[in-house]
C-alpha positions as CSV (number, residue, x, y, z in Angstrom):
1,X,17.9,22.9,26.8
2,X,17.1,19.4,26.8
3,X,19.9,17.2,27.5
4,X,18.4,14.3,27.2
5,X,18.1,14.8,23.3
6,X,18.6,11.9,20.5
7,X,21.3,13.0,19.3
8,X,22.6,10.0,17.1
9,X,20.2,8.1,15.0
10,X,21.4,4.6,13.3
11,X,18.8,3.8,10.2
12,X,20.0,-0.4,9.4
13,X,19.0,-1.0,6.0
14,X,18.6,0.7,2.7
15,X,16.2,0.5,0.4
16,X,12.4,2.1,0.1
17,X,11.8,1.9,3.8
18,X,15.7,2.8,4.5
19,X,15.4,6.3,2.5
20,X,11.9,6.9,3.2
21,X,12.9,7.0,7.0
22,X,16.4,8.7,6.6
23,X,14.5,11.7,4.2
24,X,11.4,12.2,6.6
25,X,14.2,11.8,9.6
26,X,16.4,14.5,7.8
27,X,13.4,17.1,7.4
28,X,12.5,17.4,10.9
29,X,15.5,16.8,12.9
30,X,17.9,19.1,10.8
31,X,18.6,21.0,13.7
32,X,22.6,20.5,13.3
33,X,22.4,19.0,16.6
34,X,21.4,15.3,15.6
35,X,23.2,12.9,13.5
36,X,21.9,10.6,11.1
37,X,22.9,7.8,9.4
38,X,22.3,4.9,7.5
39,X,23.9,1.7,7.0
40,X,23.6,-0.1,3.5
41,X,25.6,-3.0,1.8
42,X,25.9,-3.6,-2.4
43,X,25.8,-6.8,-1.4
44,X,22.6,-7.1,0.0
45,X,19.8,-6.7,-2.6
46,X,16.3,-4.7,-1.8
47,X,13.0,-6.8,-2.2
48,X,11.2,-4.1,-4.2
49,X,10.3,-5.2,-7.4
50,X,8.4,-2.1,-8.5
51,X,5.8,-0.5,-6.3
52,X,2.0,-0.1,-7.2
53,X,0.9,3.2,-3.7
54,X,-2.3,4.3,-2.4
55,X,-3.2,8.3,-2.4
56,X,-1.7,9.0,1.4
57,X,2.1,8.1,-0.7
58,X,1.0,12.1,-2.2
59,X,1.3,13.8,1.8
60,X,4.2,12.1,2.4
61,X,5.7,13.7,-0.9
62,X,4.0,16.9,-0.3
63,X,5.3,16.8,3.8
64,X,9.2,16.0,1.9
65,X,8.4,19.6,0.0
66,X,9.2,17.1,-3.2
67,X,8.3,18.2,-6.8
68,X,5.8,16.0,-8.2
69,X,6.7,16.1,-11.8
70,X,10.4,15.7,-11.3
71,X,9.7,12.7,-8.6
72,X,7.3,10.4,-11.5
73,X,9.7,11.6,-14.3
74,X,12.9,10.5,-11.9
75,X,11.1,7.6,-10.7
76,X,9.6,6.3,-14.8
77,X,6.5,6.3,-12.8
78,X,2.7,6.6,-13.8
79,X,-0.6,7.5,-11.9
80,X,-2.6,5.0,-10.3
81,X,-6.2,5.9,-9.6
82,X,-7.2,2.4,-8.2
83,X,-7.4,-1.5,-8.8
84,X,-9.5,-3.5,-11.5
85,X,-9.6,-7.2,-9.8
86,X,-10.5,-9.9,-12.2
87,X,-11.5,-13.5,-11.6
88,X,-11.9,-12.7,-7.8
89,X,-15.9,-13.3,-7.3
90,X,-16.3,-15.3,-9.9
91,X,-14.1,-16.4,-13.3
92,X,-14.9,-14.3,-16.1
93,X,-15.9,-11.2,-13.3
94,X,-14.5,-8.1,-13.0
95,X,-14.8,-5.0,-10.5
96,X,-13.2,-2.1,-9.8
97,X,-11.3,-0.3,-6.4
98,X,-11.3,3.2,-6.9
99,X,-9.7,5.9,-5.0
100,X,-11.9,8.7,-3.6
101,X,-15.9,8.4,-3.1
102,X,-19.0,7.3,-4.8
103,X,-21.2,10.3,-5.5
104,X,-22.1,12.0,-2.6
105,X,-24.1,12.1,0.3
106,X,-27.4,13.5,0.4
107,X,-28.8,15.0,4.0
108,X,-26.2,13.3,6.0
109,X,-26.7,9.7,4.5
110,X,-23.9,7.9,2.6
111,X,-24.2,7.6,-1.1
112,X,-24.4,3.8,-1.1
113,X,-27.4,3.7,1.0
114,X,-29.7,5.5,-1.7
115,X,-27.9,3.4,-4.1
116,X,-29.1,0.2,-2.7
117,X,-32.6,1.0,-2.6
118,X,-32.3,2.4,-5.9
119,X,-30.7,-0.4,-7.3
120,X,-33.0,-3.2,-6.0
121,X,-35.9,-0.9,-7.7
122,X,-33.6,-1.0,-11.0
123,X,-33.4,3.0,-10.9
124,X,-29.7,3.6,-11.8
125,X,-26.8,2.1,-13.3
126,X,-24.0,0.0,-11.5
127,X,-22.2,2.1,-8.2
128,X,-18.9,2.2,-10.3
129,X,-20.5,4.7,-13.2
130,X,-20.4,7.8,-9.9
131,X,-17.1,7.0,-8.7
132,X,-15.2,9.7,-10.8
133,X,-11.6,7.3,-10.7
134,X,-13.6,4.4,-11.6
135,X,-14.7,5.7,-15.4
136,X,-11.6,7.8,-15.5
137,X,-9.2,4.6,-15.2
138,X,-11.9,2.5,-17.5
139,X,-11.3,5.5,-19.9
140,X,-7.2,5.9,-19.9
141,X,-7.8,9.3,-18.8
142,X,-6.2,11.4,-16.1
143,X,-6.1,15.1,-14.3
144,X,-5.1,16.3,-11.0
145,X,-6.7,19.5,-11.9
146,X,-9.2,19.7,-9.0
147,X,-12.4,22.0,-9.8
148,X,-13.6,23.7,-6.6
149,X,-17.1,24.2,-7.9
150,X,-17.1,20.7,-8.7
151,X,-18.1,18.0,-5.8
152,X,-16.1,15.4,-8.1
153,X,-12.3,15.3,-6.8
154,X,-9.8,12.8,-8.4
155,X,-7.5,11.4,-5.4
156,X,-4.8,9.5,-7.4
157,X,-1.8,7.6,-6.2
158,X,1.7,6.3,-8.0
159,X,3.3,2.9,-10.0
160,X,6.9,3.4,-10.0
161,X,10.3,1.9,-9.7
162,X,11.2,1.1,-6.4
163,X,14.8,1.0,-6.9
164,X,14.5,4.5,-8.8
165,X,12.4,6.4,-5.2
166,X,14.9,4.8,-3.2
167,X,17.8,6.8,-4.9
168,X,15.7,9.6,-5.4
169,X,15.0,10.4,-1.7
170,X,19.1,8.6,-0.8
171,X,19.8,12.1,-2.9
172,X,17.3,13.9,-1.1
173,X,18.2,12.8,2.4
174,X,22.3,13.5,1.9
175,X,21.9,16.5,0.5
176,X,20.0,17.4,4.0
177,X,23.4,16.1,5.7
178,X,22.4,12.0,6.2
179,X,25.7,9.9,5.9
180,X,25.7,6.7,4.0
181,X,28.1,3.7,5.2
182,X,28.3,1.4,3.2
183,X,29.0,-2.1,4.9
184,X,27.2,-5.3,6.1
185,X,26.1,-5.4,9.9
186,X,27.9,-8.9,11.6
187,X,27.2,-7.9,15.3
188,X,24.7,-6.0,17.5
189,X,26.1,-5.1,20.9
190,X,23.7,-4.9,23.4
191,X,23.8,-2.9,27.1
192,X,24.5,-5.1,29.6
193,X,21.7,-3.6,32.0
194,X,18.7,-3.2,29.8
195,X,19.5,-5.1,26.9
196,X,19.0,-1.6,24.9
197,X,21.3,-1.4,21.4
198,X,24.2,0.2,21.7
199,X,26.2,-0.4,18.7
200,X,26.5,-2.4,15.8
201,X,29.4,-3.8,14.0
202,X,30.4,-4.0,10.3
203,X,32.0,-7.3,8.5
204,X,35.2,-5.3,8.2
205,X,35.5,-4.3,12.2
206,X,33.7,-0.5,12.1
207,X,31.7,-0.1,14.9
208,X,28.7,2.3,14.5
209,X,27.1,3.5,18.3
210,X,23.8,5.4,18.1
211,X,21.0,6.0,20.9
212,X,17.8,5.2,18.4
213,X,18.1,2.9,15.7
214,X,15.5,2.3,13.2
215,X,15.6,-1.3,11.6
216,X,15.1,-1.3,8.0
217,X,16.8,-4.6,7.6
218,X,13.9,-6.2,5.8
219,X,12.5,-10.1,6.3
220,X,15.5,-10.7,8.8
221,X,15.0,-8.3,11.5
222,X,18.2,-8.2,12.7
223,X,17.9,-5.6,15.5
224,X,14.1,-6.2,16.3
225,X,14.3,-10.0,15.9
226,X,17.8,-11.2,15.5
227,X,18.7,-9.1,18.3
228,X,15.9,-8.0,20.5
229,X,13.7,-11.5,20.1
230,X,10.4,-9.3,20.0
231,X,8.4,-12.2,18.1
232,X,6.6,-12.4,15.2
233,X,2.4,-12.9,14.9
234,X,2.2,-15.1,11.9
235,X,-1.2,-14.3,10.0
236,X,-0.7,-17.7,7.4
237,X,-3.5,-19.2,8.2
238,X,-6.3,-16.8,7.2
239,X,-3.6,-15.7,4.3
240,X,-1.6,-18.7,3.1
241,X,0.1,-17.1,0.3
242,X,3.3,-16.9,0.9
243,X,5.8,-17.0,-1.9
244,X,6.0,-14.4,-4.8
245,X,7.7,-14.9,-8.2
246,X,8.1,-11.5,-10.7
247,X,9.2,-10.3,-14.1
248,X,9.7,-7.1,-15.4
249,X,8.4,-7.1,-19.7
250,X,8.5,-4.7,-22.6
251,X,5.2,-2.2,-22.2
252,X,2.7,-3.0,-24.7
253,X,0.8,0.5,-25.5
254,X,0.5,2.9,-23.4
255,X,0.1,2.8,-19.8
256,X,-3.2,2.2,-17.9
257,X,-4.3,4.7,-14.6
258,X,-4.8,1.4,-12.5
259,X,-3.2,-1.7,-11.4
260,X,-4.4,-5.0,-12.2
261,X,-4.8,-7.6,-9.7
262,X,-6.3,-11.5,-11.6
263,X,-7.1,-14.5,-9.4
264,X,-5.0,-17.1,-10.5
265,X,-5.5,-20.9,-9.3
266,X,-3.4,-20.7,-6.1
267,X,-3.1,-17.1,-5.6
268,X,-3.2,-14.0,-7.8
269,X,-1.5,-12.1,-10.4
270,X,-0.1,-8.1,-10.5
271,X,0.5,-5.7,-13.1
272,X,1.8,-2.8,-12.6
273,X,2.7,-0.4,-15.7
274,X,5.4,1.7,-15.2
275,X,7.2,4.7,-17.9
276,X,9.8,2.6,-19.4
277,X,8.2,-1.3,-18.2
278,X,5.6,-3.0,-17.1
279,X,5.7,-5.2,-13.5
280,X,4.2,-8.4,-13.2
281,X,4.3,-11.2,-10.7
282,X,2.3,-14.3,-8.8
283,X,1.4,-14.4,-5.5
284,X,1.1,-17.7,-4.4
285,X,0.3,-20.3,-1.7
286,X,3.4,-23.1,-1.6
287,X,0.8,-25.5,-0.3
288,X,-1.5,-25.0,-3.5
289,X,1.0,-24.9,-6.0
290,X,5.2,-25.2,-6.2
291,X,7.1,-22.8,-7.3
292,X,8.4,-24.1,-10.7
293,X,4.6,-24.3,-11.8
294,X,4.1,-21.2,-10.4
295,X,6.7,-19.6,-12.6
296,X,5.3,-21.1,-15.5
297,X,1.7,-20.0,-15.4
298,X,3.1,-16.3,-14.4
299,X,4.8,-16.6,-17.7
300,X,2.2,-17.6,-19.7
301,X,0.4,-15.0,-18.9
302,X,2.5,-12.0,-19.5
303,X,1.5,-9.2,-22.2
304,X,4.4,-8.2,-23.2
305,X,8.2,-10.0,-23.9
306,X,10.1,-10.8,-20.3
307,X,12.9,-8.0,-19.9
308,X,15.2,-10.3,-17.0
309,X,14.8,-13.4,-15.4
310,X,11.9,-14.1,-13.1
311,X,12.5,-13.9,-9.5
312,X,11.6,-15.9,-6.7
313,X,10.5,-14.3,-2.9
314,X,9.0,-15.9,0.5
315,X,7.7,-14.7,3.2
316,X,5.5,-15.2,6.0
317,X,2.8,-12.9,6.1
318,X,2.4,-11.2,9.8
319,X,3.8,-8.5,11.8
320,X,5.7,-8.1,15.3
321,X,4.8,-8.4,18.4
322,X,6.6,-5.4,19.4
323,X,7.2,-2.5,16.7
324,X,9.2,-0.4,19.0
325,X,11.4,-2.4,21.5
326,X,13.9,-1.1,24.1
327,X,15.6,1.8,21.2
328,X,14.8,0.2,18.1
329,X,11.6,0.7,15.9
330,X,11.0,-1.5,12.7
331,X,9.9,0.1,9.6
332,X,8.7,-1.9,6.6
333,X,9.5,-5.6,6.3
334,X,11.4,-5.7,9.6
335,X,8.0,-5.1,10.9
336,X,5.7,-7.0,9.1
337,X,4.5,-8.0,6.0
338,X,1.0,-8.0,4.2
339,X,1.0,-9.4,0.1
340,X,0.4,-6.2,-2.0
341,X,-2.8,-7.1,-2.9
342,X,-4.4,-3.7,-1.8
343,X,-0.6,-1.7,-2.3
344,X,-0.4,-1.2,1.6
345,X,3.4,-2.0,1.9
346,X,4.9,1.6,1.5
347,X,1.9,3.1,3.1
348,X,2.5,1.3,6.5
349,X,6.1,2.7,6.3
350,X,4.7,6.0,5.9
351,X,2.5,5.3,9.1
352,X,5.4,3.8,11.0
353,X,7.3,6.7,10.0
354,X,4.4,9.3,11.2
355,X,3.3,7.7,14.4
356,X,7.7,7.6,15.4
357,X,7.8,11.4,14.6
358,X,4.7,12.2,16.5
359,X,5.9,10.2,19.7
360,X,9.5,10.4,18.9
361,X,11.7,9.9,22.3
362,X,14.2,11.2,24.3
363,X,17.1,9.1,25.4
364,X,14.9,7.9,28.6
365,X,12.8,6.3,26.0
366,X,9.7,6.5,28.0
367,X,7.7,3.4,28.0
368,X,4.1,5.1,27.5
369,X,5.5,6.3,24.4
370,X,6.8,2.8,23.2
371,X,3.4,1.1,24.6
372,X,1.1,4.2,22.3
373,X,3.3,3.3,19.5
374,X,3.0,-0.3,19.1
375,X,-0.4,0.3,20.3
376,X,-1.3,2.4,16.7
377,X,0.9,0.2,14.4
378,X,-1.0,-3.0,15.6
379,X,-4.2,-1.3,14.8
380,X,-2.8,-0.5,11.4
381,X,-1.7,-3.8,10.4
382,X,-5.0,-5.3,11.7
383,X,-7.2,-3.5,9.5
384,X,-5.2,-3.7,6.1
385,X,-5.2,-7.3,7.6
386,X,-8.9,-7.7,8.0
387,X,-9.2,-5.4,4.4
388,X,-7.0,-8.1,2.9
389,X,-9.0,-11.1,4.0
390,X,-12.0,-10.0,2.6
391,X,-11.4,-10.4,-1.0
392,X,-10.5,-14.0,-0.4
393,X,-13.0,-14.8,2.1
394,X,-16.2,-12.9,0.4
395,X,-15.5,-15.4,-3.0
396,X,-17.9,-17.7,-4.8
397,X,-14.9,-19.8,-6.4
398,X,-14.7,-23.3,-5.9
399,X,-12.7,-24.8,-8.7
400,X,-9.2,-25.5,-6.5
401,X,-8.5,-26.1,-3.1
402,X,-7.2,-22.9,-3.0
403,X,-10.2,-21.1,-3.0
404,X,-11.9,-23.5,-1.2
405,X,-9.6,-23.3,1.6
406,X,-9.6,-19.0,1.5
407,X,-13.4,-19.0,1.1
408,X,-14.4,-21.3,4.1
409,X,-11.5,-20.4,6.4
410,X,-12.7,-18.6,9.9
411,X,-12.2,-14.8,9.9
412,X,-11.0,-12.3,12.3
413,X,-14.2,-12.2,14.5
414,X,-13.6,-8.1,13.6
415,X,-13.9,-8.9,10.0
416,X,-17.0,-11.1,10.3
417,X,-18.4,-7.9,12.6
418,X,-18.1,-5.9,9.5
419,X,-19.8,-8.4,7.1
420,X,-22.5,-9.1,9.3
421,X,-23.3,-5.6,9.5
422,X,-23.3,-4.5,5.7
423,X,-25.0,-7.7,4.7
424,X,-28.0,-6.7,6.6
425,X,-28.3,-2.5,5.9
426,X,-25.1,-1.9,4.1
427,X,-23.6,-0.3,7.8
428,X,-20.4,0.3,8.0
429,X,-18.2,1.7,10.8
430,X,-14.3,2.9,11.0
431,X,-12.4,2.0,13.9
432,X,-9.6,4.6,15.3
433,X,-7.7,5.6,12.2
434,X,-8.4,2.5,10.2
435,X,-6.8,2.7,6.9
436,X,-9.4,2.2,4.4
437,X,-12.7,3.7,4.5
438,X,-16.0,3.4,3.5
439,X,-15.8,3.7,0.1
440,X,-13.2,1.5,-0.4
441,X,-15.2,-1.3,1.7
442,X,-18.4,-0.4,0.0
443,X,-16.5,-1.6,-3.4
444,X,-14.6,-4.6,-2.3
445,X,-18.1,-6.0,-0.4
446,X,-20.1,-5.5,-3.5
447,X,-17.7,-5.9,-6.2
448,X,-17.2,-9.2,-4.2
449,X,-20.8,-10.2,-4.1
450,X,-21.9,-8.9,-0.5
451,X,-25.0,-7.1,-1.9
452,X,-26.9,-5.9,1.7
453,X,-30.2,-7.5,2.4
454,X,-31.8,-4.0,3.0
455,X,-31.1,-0.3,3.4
456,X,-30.9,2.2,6.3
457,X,-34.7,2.7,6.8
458,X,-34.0,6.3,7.1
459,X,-33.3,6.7,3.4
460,X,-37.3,6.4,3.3
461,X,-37.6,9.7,4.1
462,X,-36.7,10.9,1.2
463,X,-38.7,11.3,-2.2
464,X,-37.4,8.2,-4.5
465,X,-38.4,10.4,-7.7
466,X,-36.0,13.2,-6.7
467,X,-33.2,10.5,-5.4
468,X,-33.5,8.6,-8.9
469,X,-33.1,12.5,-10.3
470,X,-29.9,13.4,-8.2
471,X,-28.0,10.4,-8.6
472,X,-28.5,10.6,-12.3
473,X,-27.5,14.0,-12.1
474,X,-24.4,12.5,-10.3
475,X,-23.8,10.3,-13.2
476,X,-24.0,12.6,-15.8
477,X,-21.6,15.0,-14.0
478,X,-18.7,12.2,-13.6
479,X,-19.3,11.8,-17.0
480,X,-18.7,14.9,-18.3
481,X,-15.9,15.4,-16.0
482,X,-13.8,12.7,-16.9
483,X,-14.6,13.4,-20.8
484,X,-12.6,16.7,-20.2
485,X,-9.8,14.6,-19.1
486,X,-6.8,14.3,-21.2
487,X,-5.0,10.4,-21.5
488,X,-3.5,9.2,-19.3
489,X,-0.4,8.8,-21.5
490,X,-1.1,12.4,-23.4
491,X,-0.7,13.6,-19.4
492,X,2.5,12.1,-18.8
493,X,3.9,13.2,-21.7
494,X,3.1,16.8,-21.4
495,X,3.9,16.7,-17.6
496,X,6.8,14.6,-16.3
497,X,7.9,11.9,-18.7
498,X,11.0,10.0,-17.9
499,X,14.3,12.0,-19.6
500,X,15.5,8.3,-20.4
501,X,16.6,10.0,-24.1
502,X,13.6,7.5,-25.5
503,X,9.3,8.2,-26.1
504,X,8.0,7.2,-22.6
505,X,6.2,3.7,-23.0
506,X,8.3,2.2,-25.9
């Protein structure tokens, strides 16, 4: 046997990233051998104000064995199949981020590269009419009813209440033995030696010893930062929004497959629409705008009456230096933070969460496993960084010094490497295990006005007549697919509507 097992694991802070650790934590170490537990206080509120996922949100579920229908009814939530962005390119412009592909390929070469020479000989309709979650979400429909004779899948992702999937997996992780303490942290003791954590210490006097402790403390830090000092990378400069103000407010009708992301004068606007209410906030730049004006331009543009108070965050958008220092890993805001423009947050706890299970230490905590580790989270937040950028770099606004300031900013040199190479033949490669994929960059360059100069010259080869014939083919098949779809709403009703003792979406 391995004696030099983890043994005792201390998870500080509740909320999403909290539970989402202490659940995955639970299913794979439930060996009766290792203790787990996490540290919580009433006192101290969670940031999430409702939570708009991407599809990978599904294999965490699926990896927790969780029941999909019980998790959206439990959690009020709805299905998201991408994001319409308005106002981004240009006012009065909208596009579309969908989940999942455009088309498909035909002889090895990506679907957007017959596209482009078909579109600059006018020989097919916009990209967004063959990407199936694209006209699904324009239609309100949904299905996760996959057809294997059909080319067309339908990857789809979550809106839901953030508060509600952090008590759902709280009961899902103590019913696998995780102990809750409830209690503020006042103190970290340190090792003497090393500097490695060896305890921490409650207002009221507890003291709580553990070998590996995962800091979930949000914005502060308090074991990777307050204690450990492992520095912070602030990315403000090439994203200067850095304040947030939200509302929850009645639904009005029933609730769309996407979320909604508007360019607003000195940031941008969310809606998220949930079972039982719809989310909405602005995320702004404090140097464009201040935060009482801020609050009233969110409120004048709200669909629906405000249900509490709006709230005011901040934050500094960037991530640590270190992710994993001495025997403490961060998870979720303790380790960085990117706006939720592309709804990254919970998917880089899910990472953060994988990559520590994959490379998860003994108690010699070897430091090739620490180096790999931040190694693979850096890479992660770079490219949701780089993805993040683009929207506001790749902008034709000029109307406030916002945009003006977003739009001429220098880039990440490994951003402007991408541009460069789709503006010239619509290239595009994936670095390591880069987040979003070509799809999703194919849609965010052309939706934001980065149409390619030319084509891959191999696409020559092929007869345009029959090309023009299989990519209508294409858009007559997504079509008819998504015609066969039920609503949106009609699906959550059947399927896992909230058992609030009201109709979903009144």
């Amino acid at each position: 046997m391995n004696d030099q097992r983890i043994r005792e694991v201390v998870i500080v802070g509740g909320g999403t990233a909290g539970w989402m650790a202490a659940a995955a934590l639970a299913k794979f170490l439930a060996n009766g051998e290792s203790r787990i537990r996490l540290i919580e206080s009433e006192e101290i509120g969670t940031v999430g104000v409702g939570e708009a996922t991407i599809p990978t949100i599904a294999t965490f579920n699926r990896m927790l064995g969780i029941d999909e229908d019980d998790f959206v009814a439990r959690t009020k939530g709805t299905f998201k199949l991408g994001i319409r962005f308005d106002d981004w390119r240009r006012i009065g412009e909208s596009y579309f981020h969908p989940f999942g592909q455009f088309g498909q390929d035909i002889e090895g070469l990506s679907f957007h590269q017959f596209f482009l020479k078909l579109a600059q000989a006018r020989r097919c309709a916009d990209i967004w009419h063959y990407a199936p979650c694209a006209v699904a979400a324009a239609a309100g429909r949904f299905s996760r009813e996959q057809d294997p004779r059909s080319p067309f899948t339908l990857p789809y992702a979550y809106h839901f209440d953030a508060g509600l999937y952090a008590a759902f997996l709280r009961d899902y992780a103590e019913a696998r033995g995780v102990e809750r303490i409830e209690g503020r942290v006042a103190d970290v003791e340190q090792r003497s030696d090393d500097g490695f954590v060896e305890a921490v210490v409650l207002a009221d006097g507890r003291r709580i010893s553990g070998e590996l402790f995962v800091d979930c403390s949000g914005f502060r830090g308090l074991l990777i930062e307050g204690a450990l000092a492992s520095g912070y990378e602030d990315w403000t400069h090439w994203l200067p929004c850095d304040r947030a103000v939200a509302v929850p407010t009645a639904n009005v009708g029933d609730p769309v497959p996407y979320t909604r992301a508007t360019a607003r004068p000195a940031g941008w606007q969310w809606r998220i629409p949930l079972q039982h209410r719809t989310g909405n906030g602005y995320v702004y730049s404090s140097r464009h705008t201040d935060d009482a004006a801020a609050e009233a331009l969110l409120l004048a543009n709200l669909e629906g009456a405000p249900l509490a108070a709006p709230r005011r965050l901040s934050f500094v958008t960037g991530r640590r230096k270190q992710s994993w220092n001495r025997n403490v890993v961060a998870l979720g805001l303790s380790g960085g933070f990117l706006e939720p423009l592309e709804s990254t947050s919970i998917h880089l706890i899910q990472t953060g969460i994988a990559k520590l299970l994959s490379l998860f230490p003994d108690r010699r905590f070897l430091p090739v496993e620490r180096a790999e580790y931040n190694r693979l989270m850096r890479g992660a937040y770079d490219g949701v960084r780089d993805f993040i950028i683009l929207h506001y770099h790749a902008t034709r606004r000029d109307d406030t010094p916002f945009w003006d300031h977003v739009r001429t900013v220098e880039v990440p040199e490994s951003l402007t490497r991408k541009i460069d190479l789709f503006r010239a033949k619509g290239r595009f490669f994936r670095y390591d295990d880069e987040l979003f994929s070509l799809a999703s960059w194919v849609a965010v360059l052309l939706g934001q006005g980065v149409v390619p100069e030319g084509y891959d010259p191999i696409v020559d080869a092929l007869d345009d007549d029959r090309l023009a014939e299989a990519v209508e083919h294409m858009r007559q098949a997504v079509r008819g697919k998504v015609a066969a779809m039920p609503s949106h709403a009609d699906f959550i009703r059947q399927h896992c509507a909230a058992g609030s003792g009201q109709a979903p979406f009144q």
